[in-house]
TIVO-2410 file (N, C-alpha, C; in nm, 3 decimals):
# residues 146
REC num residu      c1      c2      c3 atome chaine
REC   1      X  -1.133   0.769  10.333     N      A
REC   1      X  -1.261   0.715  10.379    CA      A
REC   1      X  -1.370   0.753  10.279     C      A
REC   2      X  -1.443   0.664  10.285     N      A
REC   2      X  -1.569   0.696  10.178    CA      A
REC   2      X  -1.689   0.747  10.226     C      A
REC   3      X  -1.731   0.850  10.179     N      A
REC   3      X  -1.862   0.930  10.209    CA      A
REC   3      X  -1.973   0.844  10.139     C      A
REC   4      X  -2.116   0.884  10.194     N      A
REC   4      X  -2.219   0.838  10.192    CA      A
REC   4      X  -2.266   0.865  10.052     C      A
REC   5      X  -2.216   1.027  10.017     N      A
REC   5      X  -2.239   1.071   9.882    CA      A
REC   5      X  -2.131   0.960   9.789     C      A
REC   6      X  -2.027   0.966   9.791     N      A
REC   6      X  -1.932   0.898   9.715    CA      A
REC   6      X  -2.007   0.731   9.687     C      A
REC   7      X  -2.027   0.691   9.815     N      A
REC   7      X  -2.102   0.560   9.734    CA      A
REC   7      X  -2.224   0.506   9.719     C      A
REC   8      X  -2.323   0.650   9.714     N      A
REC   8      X  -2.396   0.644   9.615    CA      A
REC   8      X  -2.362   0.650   9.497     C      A
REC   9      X  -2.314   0.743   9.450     N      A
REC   9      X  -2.266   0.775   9.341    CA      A
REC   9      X  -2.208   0.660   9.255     C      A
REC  10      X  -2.165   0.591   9.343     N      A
REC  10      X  -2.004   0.460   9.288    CA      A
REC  10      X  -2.177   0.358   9.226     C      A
REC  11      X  -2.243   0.306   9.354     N      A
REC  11      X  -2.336   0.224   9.313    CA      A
REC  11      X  -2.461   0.255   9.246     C      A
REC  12      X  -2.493   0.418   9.214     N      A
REC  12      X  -2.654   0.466   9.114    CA      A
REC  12      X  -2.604   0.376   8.984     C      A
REC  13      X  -2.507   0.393   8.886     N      A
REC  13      X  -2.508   0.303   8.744    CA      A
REC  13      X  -2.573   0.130   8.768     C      A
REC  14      X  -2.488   0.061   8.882     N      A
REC  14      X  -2.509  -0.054   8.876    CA      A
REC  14      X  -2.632  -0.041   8.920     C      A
REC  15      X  -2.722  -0.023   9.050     N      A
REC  15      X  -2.850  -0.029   9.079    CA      A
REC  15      X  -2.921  -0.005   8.939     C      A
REC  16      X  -2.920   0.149   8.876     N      A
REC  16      X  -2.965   0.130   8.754    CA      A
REC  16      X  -2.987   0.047   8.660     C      A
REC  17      X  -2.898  -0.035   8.666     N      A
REC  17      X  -2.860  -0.133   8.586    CA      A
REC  17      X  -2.953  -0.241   8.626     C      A
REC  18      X  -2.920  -0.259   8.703     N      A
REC  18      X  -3.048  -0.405   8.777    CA      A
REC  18      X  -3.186  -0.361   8.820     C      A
REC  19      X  -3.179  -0.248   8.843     N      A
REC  19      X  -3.332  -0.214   8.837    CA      A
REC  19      X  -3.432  -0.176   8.655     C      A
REC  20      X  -3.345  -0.183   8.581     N      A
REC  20      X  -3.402  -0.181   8.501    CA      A
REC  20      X  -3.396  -0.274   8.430     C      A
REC  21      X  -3.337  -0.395   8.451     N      A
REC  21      X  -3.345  -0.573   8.449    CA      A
REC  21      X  -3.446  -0.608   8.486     C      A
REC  22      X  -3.458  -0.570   8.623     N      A
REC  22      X  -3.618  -0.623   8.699    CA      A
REC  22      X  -3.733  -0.570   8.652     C      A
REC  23      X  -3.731  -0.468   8.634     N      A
REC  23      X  -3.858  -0.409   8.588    CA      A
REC  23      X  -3.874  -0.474   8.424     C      A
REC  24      X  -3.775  -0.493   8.338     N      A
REC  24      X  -3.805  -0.570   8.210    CA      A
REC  24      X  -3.850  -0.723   8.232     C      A
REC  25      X  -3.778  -0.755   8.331     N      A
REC  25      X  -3.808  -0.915   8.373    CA      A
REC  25      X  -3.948  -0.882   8.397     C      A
REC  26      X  -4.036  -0.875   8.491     N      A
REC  26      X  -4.152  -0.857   8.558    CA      A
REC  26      X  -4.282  -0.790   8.414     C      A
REC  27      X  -4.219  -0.697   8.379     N      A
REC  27      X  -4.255  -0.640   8.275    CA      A
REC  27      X  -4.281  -0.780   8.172     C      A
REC  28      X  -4.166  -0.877   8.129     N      A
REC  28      X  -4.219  -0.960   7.970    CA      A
REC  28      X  -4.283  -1.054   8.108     C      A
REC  29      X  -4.254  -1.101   8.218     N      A
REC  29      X  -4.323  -1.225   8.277    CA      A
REC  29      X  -4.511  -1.210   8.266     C      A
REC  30      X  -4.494  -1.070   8.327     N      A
REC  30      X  -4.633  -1.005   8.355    CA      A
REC  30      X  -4.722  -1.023   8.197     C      A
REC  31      X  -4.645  -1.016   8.050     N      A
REC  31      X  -4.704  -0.977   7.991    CA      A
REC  31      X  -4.716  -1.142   7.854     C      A
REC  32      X  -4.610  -1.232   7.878     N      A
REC  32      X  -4.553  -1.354   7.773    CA      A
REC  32      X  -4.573  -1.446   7.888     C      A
REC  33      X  -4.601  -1.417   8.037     N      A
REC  33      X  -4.616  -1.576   8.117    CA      A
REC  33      X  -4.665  -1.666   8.044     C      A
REC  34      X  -4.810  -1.645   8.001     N      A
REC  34      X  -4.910  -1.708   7.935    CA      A
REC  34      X  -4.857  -1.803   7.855     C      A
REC  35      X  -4.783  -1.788   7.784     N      A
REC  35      X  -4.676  -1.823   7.630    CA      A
REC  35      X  -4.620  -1.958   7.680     C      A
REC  36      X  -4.545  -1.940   7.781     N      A
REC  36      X  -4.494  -2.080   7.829    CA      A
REC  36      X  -4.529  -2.105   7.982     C      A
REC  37      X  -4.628  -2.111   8.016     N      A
REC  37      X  -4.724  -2.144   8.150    CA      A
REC  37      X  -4.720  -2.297   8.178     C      A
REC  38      X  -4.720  -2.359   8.008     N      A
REC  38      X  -4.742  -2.526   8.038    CA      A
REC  38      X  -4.549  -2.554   8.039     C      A
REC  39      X  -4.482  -2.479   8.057     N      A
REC  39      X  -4.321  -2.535   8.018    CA      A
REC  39      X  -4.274  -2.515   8.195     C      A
REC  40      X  -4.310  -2.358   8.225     N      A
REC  40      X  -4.235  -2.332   8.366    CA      A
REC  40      X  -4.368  -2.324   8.466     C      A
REC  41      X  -4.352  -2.330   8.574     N      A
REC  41      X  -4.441  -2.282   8.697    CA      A
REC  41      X  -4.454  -2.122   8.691     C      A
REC  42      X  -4.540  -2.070   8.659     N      A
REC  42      X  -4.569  -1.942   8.705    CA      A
REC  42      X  -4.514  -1.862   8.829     C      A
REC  43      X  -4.564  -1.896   8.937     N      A
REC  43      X  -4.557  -1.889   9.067    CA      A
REC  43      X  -4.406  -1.886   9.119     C      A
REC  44      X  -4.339  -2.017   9.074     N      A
REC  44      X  -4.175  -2.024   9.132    CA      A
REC  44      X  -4.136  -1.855   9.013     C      A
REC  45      X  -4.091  -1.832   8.929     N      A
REC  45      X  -4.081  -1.723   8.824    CA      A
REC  45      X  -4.123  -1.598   8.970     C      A
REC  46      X  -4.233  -1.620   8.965     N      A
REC  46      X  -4.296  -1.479   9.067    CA      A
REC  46      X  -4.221  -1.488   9.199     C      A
REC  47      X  -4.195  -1.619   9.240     N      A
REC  47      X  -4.132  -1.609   9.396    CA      A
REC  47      X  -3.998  -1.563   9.371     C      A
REC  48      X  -3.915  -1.578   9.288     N      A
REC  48      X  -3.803  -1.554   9.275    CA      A
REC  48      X  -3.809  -1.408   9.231     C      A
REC  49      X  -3.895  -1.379   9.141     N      A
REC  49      X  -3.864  -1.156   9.096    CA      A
REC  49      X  -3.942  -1.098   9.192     C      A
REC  50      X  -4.006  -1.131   9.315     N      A
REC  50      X  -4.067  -1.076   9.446    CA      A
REC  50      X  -3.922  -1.016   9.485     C      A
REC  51      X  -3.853  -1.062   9.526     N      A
REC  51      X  -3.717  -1.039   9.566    CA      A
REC  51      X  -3.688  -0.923   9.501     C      A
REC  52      X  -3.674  -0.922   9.398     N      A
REC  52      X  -3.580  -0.821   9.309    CA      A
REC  52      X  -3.687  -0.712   9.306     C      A
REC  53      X  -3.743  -0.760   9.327     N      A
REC  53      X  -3.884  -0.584   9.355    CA      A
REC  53      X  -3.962  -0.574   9.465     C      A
REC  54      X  -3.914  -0.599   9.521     N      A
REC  54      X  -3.877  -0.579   9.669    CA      A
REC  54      X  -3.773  -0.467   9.702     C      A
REC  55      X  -3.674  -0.529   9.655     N      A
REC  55      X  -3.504  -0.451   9.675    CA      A
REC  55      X  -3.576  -0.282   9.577     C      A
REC  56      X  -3.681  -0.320   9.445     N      A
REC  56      X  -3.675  -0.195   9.360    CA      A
REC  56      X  -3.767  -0.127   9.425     C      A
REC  57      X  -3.850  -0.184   9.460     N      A
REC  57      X  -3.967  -0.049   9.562    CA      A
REC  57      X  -3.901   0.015   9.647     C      A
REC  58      X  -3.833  -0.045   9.766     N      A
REC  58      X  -3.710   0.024   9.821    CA      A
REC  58      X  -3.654   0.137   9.795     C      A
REC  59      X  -3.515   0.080   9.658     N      A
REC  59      X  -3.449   0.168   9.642    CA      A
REC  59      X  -3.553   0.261   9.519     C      A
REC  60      X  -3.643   0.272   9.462     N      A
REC  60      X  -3.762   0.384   9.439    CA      A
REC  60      X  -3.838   0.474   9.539     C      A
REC  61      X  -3.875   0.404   9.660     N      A
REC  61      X  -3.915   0.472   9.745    CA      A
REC  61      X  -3.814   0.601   9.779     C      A
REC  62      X  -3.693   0.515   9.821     N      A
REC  62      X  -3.569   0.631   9.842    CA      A
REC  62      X  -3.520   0.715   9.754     C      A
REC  63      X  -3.548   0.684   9.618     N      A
REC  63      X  -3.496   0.763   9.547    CA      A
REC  63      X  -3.591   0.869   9.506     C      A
REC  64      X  -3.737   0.856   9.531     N      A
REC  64      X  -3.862   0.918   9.490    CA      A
REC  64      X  -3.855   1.024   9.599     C      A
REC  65      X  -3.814   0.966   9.722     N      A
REC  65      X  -3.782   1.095   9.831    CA      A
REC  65      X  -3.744   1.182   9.835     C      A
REC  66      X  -3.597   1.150   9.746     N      A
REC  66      X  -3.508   1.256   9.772    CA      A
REC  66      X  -3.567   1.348   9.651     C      A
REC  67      X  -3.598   1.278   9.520     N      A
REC  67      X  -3.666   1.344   9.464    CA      A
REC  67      X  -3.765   1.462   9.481     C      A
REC  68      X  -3.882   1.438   9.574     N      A
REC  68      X  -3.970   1.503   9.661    CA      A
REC  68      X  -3.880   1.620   9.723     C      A
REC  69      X  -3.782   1.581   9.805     N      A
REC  69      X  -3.740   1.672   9.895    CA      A
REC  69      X  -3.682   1.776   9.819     C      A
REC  70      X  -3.567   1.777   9.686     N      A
REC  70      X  -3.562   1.846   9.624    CA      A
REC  70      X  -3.608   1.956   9.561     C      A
REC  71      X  -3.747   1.876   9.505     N      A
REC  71      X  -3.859   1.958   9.444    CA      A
REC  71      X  -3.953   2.028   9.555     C      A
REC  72      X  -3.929   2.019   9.660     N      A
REC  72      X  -3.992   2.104   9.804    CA      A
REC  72      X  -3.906   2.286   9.812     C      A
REC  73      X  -3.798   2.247   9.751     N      A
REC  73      X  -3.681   2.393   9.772    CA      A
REC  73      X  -3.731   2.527   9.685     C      A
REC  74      X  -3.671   2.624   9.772     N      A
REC  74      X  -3.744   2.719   9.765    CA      A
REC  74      X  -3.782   2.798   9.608     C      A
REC  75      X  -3.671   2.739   9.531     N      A
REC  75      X  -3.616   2.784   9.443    CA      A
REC  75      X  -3.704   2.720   9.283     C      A
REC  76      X  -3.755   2.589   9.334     N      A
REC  76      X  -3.836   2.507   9.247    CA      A
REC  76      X  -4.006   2.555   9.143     C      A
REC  77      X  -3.975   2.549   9.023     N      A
REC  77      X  -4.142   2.587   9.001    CA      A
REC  77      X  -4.227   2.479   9.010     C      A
REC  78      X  -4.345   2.501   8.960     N      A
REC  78      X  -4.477   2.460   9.022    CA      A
REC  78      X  -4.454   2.300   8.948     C      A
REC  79      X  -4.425   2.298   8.804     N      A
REC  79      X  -4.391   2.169   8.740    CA      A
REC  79      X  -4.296   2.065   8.824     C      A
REC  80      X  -4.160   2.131   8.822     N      A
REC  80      X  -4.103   2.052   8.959    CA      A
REC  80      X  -4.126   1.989   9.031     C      A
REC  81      X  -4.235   2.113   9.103     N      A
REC  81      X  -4.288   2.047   9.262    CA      A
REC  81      X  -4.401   1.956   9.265     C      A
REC  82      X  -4.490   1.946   9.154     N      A
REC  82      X  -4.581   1.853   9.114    CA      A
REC  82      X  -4.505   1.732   9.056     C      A
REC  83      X  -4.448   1.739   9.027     N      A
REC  83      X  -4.360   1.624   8.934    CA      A
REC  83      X  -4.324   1.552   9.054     C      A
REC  84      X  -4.237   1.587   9.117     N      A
REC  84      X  -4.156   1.534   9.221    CA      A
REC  84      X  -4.251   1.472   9.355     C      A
REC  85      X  -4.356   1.529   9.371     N      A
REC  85      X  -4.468   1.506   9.474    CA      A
REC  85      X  -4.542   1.390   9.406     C      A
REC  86      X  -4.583   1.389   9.243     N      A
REC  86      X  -4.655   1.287   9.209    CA      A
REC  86      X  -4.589   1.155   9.211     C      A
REC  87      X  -4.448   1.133   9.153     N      A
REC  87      X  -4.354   1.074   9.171    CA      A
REC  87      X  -4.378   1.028   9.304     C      A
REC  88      X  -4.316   1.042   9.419     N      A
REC  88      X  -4.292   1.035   9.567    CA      A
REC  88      X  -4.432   0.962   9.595     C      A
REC  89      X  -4.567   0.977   9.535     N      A
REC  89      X  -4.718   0.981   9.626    CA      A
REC  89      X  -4.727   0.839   9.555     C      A
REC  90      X  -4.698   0.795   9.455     N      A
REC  90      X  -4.759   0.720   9.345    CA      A
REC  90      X  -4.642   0.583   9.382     C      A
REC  91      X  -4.485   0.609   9.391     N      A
REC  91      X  -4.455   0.483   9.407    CA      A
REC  91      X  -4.446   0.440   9.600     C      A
REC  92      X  -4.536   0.536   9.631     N      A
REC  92      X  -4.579   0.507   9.787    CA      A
REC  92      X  -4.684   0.395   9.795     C      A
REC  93      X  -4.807   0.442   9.710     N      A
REC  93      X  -4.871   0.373   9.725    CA      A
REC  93      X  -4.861   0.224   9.635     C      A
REC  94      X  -4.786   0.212   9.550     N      A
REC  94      X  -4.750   0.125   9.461    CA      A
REC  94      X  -4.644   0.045   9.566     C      A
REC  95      X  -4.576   0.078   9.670     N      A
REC  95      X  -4.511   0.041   9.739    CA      A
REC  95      X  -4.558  -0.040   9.865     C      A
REC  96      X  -4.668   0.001   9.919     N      A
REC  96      X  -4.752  -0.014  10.018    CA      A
REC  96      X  -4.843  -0.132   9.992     C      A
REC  97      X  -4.886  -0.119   9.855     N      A
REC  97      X  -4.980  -0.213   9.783    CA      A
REC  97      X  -4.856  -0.368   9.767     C      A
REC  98      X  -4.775  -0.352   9.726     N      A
REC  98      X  -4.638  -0.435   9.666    CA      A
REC  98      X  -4.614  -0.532   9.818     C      A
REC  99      X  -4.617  -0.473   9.919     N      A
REC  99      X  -4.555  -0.534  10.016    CA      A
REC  99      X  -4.659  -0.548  10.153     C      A
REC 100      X  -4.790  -0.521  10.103     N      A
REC 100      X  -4.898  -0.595  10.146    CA      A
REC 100      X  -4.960  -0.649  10.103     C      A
REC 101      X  -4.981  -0.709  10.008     N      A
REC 101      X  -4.931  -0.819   9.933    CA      A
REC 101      X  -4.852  -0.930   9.894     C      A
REC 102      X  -4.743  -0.884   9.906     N      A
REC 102      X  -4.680  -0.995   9.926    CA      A
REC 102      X  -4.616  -1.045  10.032     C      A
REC 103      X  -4.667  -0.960  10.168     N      A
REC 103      X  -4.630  -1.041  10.265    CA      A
REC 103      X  -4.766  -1.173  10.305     C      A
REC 104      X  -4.906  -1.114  10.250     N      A
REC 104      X  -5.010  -1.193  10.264    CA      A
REC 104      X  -4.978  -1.309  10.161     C      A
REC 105      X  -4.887  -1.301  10.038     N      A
REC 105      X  -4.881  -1.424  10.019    CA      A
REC 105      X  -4.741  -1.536  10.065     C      A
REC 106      X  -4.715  -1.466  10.128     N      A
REC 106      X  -4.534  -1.528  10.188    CA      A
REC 106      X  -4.604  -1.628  10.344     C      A
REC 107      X  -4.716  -1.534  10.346     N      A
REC 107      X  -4.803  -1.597  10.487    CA      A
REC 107      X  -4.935  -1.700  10.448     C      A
REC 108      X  -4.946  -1.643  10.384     N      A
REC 108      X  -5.116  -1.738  10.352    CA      A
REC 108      X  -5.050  -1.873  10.256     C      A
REC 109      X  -4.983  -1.818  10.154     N      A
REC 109      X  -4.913  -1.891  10.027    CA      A
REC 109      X  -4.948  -1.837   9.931     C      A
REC 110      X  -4.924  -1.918   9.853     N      A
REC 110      X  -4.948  -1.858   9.700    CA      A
REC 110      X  -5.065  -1.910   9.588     C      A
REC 111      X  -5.125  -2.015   9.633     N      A
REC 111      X  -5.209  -2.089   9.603    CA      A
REC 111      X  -5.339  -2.044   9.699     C      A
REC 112      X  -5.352  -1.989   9.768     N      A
REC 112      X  -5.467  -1.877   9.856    CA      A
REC 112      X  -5.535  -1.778   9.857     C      A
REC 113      X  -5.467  -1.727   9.710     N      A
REC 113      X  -5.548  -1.600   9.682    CA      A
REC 113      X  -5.645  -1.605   9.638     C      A
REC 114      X  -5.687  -1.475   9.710     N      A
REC 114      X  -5.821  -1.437   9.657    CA      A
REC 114      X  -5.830  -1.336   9.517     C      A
REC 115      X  -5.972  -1.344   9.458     N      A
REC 115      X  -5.955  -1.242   9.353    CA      A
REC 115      X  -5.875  -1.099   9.346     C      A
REC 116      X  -5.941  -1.041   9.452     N      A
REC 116      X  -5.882  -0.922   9.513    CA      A
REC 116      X  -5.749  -0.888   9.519     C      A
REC 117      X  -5.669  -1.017   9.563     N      A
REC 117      X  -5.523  -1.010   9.609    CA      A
REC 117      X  -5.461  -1.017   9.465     C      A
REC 118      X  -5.546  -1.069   9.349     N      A
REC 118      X  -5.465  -1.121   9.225    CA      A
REC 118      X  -5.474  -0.988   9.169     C      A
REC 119      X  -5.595  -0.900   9.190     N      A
REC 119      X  -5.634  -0.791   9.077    CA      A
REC 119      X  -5.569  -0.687   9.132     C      A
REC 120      X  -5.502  -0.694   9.278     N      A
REC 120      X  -5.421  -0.597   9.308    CA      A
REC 120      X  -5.224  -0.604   9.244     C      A
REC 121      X  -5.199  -0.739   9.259     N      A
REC 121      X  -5.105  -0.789   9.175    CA      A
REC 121      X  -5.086  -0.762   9.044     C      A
REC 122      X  -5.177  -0.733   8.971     N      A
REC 122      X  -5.181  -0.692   8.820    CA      A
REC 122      X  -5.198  -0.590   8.801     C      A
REC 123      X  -5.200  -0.436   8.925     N      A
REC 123      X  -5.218  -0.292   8.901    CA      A
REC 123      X  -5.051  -0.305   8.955     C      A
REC 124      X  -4.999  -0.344   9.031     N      A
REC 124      X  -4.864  -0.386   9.048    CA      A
REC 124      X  -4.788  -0.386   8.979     C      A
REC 125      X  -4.804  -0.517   8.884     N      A
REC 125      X  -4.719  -0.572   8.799    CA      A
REC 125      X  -4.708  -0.496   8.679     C      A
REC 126      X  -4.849  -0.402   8.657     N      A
REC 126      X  -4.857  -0.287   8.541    CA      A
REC 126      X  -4.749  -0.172   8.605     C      A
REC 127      X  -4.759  -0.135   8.718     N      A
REC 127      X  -4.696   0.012   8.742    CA      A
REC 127      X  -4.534   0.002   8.792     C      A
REC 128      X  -4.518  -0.153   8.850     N      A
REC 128      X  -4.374  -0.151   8.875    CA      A
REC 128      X  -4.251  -0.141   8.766     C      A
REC 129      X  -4.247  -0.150   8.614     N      A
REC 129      X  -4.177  -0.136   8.531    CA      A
REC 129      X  -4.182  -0.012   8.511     C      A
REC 130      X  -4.235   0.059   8.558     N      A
REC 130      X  -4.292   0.234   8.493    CA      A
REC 130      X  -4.211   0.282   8.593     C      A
REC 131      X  -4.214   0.238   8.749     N      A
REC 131      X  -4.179   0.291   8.798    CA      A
REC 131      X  -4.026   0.302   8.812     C      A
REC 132      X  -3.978   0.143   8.811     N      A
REC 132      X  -3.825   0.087   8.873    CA      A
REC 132      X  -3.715   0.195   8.713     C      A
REC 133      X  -3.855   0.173   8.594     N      A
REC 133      X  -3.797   0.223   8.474    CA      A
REC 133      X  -3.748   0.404   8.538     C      A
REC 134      X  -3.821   0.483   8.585     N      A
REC 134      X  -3.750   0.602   8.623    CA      A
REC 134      X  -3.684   0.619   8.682     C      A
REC 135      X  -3.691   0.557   8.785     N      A
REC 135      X  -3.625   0.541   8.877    CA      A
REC 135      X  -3.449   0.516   8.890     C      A
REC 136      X  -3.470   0.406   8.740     N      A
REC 136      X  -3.306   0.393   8.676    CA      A
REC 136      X  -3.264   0.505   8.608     C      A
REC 137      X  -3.341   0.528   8.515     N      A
REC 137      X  -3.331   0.654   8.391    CA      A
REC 137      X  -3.288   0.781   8.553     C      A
REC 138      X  -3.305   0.778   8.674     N      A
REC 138      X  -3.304   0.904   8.744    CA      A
REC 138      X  -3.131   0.858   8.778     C      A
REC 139      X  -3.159   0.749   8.858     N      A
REC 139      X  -3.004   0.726   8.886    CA      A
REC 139      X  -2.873   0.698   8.819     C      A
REC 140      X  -2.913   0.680   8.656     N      A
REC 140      X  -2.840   0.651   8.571    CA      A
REC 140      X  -2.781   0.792   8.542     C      A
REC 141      X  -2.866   0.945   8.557     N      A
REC 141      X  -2.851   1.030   8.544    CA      A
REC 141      X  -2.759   1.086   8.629     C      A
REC 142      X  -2.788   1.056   8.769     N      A
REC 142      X  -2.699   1.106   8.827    CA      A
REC 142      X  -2.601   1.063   8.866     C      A
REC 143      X  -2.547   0.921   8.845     N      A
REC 143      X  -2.397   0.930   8.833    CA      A
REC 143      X  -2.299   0.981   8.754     C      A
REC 144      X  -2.175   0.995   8.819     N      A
REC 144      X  -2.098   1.112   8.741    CA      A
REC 144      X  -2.031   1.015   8.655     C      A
REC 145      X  -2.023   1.059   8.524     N      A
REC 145      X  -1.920   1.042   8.438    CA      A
REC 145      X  -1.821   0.950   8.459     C      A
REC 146      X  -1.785   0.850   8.389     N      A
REC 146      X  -1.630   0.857   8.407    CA      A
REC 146      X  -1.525   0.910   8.307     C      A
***
């Protein structure tokens, strides 16, 4: 039978793997959209990597946790425990922001926004590659060997 630890372990490389797809995707869209704006729809591009960072705030949130919880032990110094707390606080609110947001545009649409909703989208679209990026580099780390 397979433990909870065991398949994490089995699936941290591949998540890694696709989370640091998404965050490059989002990352050149966020930064080369402009480039070919008159070739593709913007918007369809964004509706479709909502999804995939969606799934990465998620599995960041969870992985920023355990992170946190780690760096809470008794045994941890002060770098650690700041590290691991800033980590944990930062893709919270990057998380919170991500998915209130885009549930206001899954509801309103996408053609409805307001300034506000766009300029929050672009502190987003800046911090989600930074983040989904450690987040892999963490889980890439901790799978074992083969």
């Amino acid at each position: 039978m397979l433990t909870m630890r065991q398949a994490i372990e089995i699936l941290s490389k591949p998540t890694a793997v696709l989370l640091f797809l998404t965050g490059a995707a989002v990352l050149g869209h966020f930064v080369f959209g402009t480039f070919y704006r008159n070739v593709v729809e913007a918007e369809d591009i964004w509706y479709v990597l909502n999804w995939f960072m969606a799934f990465g705030m998620i599995v960041a949130l969870l992985t920023s946790h355990a992170v946190k919880r780690a760096s809470c032990a008794a045994d941890t110094d002060a770098k650690t425990y700041i590290g691991g707390n800033a980590f944990f606080y930062a893709t919270a609110a990057v998380t919170i922001l991500f998915f209130w947001n885009w549930f206001n545009e899954l509801t309103v649409g996408g053609g409805n926004e307001g300034t506000v909703n766009l300029n929050f989208w672009t502190v987003i679209d800046t911090l989600f590659p930074l983040i989904v990026g450690s987040t892999a580099v963490r889980l890439w780390r901790y799978a074992p060997s083969a």
